[in-house]
C-alpha positions as CSV (number, residue, x, y, z in Angstrom):
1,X,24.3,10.9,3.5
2,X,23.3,8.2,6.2
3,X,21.2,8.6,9.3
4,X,22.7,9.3,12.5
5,X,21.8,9.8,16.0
6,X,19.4,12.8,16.9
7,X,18.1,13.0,12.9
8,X,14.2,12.0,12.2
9,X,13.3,9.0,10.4
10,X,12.7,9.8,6.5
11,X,9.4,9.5,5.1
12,X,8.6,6.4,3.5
13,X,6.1,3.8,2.5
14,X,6.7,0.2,3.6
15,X,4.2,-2.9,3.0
16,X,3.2,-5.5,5.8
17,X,1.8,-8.5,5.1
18,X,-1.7,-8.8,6.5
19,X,-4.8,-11.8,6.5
20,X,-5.7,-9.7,3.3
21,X,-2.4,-9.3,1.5
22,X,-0.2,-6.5,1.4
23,X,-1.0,-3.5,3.4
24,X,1.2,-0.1,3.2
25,X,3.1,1.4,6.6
26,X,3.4,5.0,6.7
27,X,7.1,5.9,8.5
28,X,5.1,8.8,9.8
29,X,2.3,7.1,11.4
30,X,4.9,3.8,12.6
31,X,7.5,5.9,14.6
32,X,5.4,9.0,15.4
33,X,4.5,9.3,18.8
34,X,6.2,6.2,19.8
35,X,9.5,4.0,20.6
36,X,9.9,1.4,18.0
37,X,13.0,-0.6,18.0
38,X,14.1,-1.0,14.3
39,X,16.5,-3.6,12.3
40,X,17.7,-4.5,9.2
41,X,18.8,-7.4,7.6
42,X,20.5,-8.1,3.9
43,X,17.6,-10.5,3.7
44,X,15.0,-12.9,4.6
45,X,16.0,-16.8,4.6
46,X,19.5,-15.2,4.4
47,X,21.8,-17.9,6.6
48,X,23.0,-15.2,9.7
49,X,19.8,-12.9,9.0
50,X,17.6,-15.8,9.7
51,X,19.9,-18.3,12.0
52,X,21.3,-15.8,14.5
53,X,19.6,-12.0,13.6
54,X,16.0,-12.4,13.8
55,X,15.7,-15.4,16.5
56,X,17.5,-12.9,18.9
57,X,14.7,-10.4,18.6
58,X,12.2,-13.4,18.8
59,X,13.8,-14.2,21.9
60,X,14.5,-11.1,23.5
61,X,10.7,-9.3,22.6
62,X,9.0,-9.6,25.8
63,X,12.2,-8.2,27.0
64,X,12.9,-5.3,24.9
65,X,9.3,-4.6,25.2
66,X,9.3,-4.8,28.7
67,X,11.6,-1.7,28.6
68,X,9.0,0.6,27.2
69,X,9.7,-0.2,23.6
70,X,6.4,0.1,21.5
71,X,6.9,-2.3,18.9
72,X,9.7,-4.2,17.1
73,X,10.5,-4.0,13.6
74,X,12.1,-6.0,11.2
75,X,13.0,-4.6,7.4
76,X,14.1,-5.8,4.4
77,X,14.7,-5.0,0.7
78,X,12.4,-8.1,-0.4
79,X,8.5,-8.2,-0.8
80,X,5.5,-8.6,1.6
81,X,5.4,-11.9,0.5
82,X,8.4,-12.9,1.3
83,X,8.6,-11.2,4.5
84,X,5.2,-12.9,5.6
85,X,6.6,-16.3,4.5
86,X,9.5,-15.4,6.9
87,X,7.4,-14.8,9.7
88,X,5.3,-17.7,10.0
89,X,8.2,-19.8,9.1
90,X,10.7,-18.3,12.0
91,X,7.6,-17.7,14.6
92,X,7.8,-14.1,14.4
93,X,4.3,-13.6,14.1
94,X,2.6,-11.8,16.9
95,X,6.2,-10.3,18.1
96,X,7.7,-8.8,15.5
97,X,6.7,-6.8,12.8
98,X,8.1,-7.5,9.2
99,X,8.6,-5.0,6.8
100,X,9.1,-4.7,3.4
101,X,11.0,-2.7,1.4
102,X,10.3,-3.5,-1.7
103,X,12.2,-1.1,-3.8
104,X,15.0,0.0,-1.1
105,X,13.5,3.5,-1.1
106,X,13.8,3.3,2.8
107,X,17.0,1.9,3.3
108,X,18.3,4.7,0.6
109,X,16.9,7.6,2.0
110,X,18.6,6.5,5.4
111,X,21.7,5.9,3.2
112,X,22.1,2.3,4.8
113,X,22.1,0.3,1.4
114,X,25.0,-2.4,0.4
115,X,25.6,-3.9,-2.9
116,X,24.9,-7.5,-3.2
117,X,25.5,-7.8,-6.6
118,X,28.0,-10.2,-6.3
119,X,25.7,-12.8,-4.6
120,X,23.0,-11.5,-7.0
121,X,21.1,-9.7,-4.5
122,X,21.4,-5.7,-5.6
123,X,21.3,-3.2,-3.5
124,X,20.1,-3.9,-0.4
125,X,20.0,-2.5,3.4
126,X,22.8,-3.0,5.8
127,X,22.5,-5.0,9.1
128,X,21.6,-2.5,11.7
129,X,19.6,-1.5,14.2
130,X,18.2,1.7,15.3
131,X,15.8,2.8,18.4
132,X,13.2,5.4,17.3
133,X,11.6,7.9,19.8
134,X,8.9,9.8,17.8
135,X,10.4,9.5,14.9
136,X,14.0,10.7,15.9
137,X,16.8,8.1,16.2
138,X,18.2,7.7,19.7
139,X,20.5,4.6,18.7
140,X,22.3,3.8,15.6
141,X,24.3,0.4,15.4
142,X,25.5,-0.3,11.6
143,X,28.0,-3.7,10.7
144,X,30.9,-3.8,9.4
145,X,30.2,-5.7,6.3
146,X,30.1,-9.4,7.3
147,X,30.0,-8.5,10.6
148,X,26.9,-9.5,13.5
149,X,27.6,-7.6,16.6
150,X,26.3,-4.7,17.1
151,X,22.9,-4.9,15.3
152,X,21.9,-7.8,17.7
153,X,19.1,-8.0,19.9
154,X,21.4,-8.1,23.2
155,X,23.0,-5.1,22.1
156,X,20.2,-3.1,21.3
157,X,18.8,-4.4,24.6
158,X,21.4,-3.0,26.7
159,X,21.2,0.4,25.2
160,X,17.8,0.3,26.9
């Protein structure tokens, strides 16, 4: 069953990379009490997840934060590693958070998972984005598959 509006975020454990390697992120602990902006991408270094989906949040942060959003967060079904590589190579660091999901347990449980076989991938999260208010989502924007729209930093802005 997938996520919608007014339902609260599913408990989950996601990793971060830190100065000391992996570190877990509770789902509790990152949307409790707080607005968090949240998307997803089919993957990091991906060619529209990393040429048009995450410079839009890059560019847009001070923005979107400026509209009393507590932090932005990327996710993906790849490792902390990858996700940290991802970072420092798009200059996401110190404005948006990247987490992993390792395993796809998240993206599952929110029942926003694709099958990337094809392009030998597996199962992965769908592009979307969601805004969180503690821990209950107020937005829910999901792709059509191939599609980049909706999920995109200006649109989640003007929900704001």
């Amino acid at each position: 069953m997938t996520i919608k509006v007014g339902d609260s975020v599913p408990h989950a454990v996601l990793t971060k990379m830190t100065e000391n390697g992996p570190a877990p992120v509770d789902t509790n602990e990152l949307f409790g009490g707080r607005t968090v902006a949240l998307f997803a991408v089919p993957g990091a270094f991906t060619p529209t997840c990393s040429a048009k989906h995450l410079p839009g949040f890059i560019e847009k942060a001070d923005e979107i934060g400026g509209k009393g959003i507590d932090e932005i967060v990327c996710l993906s079904v790849n490792d902390a590693f990858v996700m940290g590589a991802w970072a420092k190579a798009s200059g996401a660091e110190g404005k948006i958070t990247m987490l992993a999901d390792g395993n796809g347990d998240f993206a599952k449980a929110l029942g926003l998972t694709m099958d990337g076989s094809r392009f030998g991938m597996g199962t992965r999260a769908q592009r979307f984005s969601m805004l969180v208010k503690d821990g209950k989502v107020t937005e829910l924007n999901v792709e059509e598959p191939g599609a980049f729209k909706v999920s995109s930093a200006e649109h989640l802005l003007s929900q704001l």
